[in-house]
C-alpha positions in Angstrom: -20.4 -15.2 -2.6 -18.9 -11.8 -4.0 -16.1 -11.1 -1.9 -14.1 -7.8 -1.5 -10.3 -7.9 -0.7 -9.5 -5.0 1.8 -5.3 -4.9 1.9 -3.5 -3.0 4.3 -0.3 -2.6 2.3 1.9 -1.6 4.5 1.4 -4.5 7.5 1.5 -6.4 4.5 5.1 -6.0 3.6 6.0 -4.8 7.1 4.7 -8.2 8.2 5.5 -10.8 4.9 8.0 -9.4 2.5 10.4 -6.8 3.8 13.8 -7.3 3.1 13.3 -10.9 1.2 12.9 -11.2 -2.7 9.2 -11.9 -2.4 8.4 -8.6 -2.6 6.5 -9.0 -6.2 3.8 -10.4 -4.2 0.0 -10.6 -5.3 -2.4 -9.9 -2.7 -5.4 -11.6 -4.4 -3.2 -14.5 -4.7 -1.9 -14.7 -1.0 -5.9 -14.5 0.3 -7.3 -17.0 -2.1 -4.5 -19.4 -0.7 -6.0 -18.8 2.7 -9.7 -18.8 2.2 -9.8 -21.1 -1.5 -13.9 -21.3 -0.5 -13.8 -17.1 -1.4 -14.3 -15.8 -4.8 -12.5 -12.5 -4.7 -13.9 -10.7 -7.5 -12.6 -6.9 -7.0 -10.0 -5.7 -4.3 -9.0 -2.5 -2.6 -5.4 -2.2 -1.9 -4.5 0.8 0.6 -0.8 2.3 0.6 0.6 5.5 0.2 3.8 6.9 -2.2 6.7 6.6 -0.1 9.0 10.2 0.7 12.2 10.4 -1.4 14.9 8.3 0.8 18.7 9.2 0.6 19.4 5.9 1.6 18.0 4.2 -1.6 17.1 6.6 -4.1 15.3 3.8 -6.5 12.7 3.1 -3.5 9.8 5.0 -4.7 10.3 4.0 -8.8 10.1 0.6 -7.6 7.0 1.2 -5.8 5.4 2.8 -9.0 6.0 -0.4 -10.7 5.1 -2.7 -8.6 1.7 -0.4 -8.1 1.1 -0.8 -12.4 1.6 -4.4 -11.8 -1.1 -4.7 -9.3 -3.2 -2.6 -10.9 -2.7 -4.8 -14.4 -4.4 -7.6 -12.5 -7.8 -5.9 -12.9 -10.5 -5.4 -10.5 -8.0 -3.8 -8.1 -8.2 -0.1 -6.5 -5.0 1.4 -5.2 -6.5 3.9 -2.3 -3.9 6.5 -1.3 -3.1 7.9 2.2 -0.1 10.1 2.4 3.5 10.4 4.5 3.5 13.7 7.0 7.2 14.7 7.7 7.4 16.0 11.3 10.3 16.9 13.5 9.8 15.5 16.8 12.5 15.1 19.8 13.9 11.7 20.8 15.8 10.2 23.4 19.1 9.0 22.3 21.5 5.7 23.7 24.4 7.2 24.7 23.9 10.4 26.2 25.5 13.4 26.1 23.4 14.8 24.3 20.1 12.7 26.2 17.6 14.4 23.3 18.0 15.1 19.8 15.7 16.0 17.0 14.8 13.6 14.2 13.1 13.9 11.3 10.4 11.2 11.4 7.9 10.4 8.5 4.7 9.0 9.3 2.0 7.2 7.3 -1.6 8.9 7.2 -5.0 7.8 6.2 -4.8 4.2 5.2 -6.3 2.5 8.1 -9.6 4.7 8.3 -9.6 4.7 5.0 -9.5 1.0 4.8 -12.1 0.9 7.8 -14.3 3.5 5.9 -14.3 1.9 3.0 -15.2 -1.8 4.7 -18.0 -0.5 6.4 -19.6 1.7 3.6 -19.2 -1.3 1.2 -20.7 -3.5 3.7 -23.7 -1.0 4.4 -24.6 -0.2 0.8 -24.4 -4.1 -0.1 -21.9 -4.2 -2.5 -20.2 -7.4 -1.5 -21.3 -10.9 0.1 -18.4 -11.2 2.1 -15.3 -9.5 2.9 -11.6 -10.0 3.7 -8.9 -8.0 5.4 -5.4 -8.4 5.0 -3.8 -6.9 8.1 -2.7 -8.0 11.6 -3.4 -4.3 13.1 -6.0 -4.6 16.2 -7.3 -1.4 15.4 -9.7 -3.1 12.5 -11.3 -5.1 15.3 -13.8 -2.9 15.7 -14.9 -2.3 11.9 -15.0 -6.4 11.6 -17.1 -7.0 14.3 -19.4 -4.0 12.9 -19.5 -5.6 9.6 -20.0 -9.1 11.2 -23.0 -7.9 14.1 -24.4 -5.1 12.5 -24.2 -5.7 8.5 -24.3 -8.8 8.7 -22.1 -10.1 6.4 -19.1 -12.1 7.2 -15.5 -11.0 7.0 -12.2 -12.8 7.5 -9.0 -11.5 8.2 -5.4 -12.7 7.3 -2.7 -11.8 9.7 0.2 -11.6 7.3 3.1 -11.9 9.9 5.5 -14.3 8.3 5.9 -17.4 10.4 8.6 -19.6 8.2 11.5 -18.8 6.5 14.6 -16.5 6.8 14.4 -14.2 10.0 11.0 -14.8 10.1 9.2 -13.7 13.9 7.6 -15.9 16.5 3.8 -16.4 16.0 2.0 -13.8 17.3 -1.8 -14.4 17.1 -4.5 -11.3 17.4 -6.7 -12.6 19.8 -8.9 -9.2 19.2 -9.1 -10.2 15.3 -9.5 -13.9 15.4 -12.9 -13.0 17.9 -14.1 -10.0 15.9 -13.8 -12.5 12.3 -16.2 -14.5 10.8 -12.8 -16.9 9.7 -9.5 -16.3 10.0 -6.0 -17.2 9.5 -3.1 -16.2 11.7 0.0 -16.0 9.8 1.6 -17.0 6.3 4.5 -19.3 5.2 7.2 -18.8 3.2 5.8 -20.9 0.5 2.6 -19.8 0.5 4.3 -16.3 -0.3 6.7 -17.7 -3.1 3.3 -19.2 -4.6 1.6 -16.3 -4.6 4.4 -14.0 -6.7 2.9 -12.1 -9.9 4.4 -13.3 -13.4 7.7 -12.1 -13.4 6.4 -9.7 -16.5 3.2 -8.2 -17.0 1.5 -5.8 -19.6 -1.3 -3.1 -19.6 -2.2 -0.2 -22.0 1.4 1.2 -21.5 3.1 -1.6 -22.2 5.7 -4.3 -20.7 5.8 -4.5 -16.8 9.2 -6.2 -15.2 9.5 -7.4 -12.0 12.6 -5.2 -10.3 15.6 -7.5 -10.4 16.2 -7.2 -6.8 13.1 -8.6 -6.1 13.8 -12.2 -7.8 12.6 -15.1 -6.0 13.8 -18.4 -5.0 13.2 -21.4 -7.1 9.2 -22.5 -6.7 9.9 -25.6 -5.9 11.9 -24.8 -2.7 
């Protein structure tokens, strides 16, 4: 069966990677773990280009890389949404003051456009299957449309860590696990250390390294 990757990218590293060195991770990798019975022959992989951060002003060059090294697997689509910087009021811990304005930056566009593109796909019959990457209950709706009304199945992988360092109780999507065909709720810390891309890569422009910060532990751990 042709089956399409759909990867939320950011309830991917919110969920699996952030703050571990396993964050040269390959999506296409992680899924086929999870469902080995799926042939994933193209994926769609949606994100946005993270704000300039004072904190860590290397952030967004390492997310360039790591974007040319996904896209140097082939047969993988980086879909962009974009950040919106608002300033909004908040309450604070220890008033006086009670309020104060932040300066928040919020994520746009990738989930309907992961939705948008899962049901169009689905409609015009340009895969056999399909999987999500994402734990976010607000795709129940587009995988129960693809399941009931296109017809075609669709699993999702709910890519909160559940082993390892700091890693979160399991939470499991009862919404998602009824609205998939198949599904998986969670990922190990193994399972993400198998599925890290080749610690150097290469495409048209040349050598792609894996940022030093992001070196993994040992495989066989």
């Amino acid at each position: 069966m042709r089956t399409w990757l759909y990867v939320d990218g950011f309830n991917l590293y919110y969920g699996s990677v952030r703050a571990t060195p396993l964050r040269w991770l390959n999506p296409v990798a992680l899924a086929q773990q999870a469902f080995p019975s799926n042939q994933i022959v193209l994926t769609k992989y949606f994100t946005a280009a993270l704000p300039p951060s004072p904190s860590d002003t290397t952030q967004a060059v390492r997310q360039q890389v790591y974007w040319r090294a996904l896209r140097a697997l082939g047969n993988l689509e980086i879909i962009e949404g974009h950040f919106r910087v608002r300033q909004v009021w908040a309450p604070v811990a220890q008033p006086p003051p009670d309020m104060m304005r932040i300066i928040r930056h919020e994520e746009k566009g990738s989930d309907i456009n992961l939705a948008s593109h899962l049901l169009a796909d689905g409609f015009t019959g340009r895969y056999d299957a399909a999987i999500v990457i994402s734990g976010d209950s607000d795709f129940m709706t587009p995988v129960r449309m693809v399941r009931e009304v296109v017809g075609r199945p669709v699993g999702v992988l709910n890519p909160q860590r559940i082993s390892g360092p700091a890693s979160r109780p399991i939470r499991n999507s009862t919404g998602l696990r009824q609205a998939a065909s198949f599904y998986q709720n969670g990922v190990t810390w193994s399972q993400l250390v198998r599925a890290q891309l080749p610690v150097v890569l290469s495409d048209s422009g040349g050598s792609i390294h894996r940022p030093s910060e992001w070196a993994p532990p040992d495989k066989g751990t």
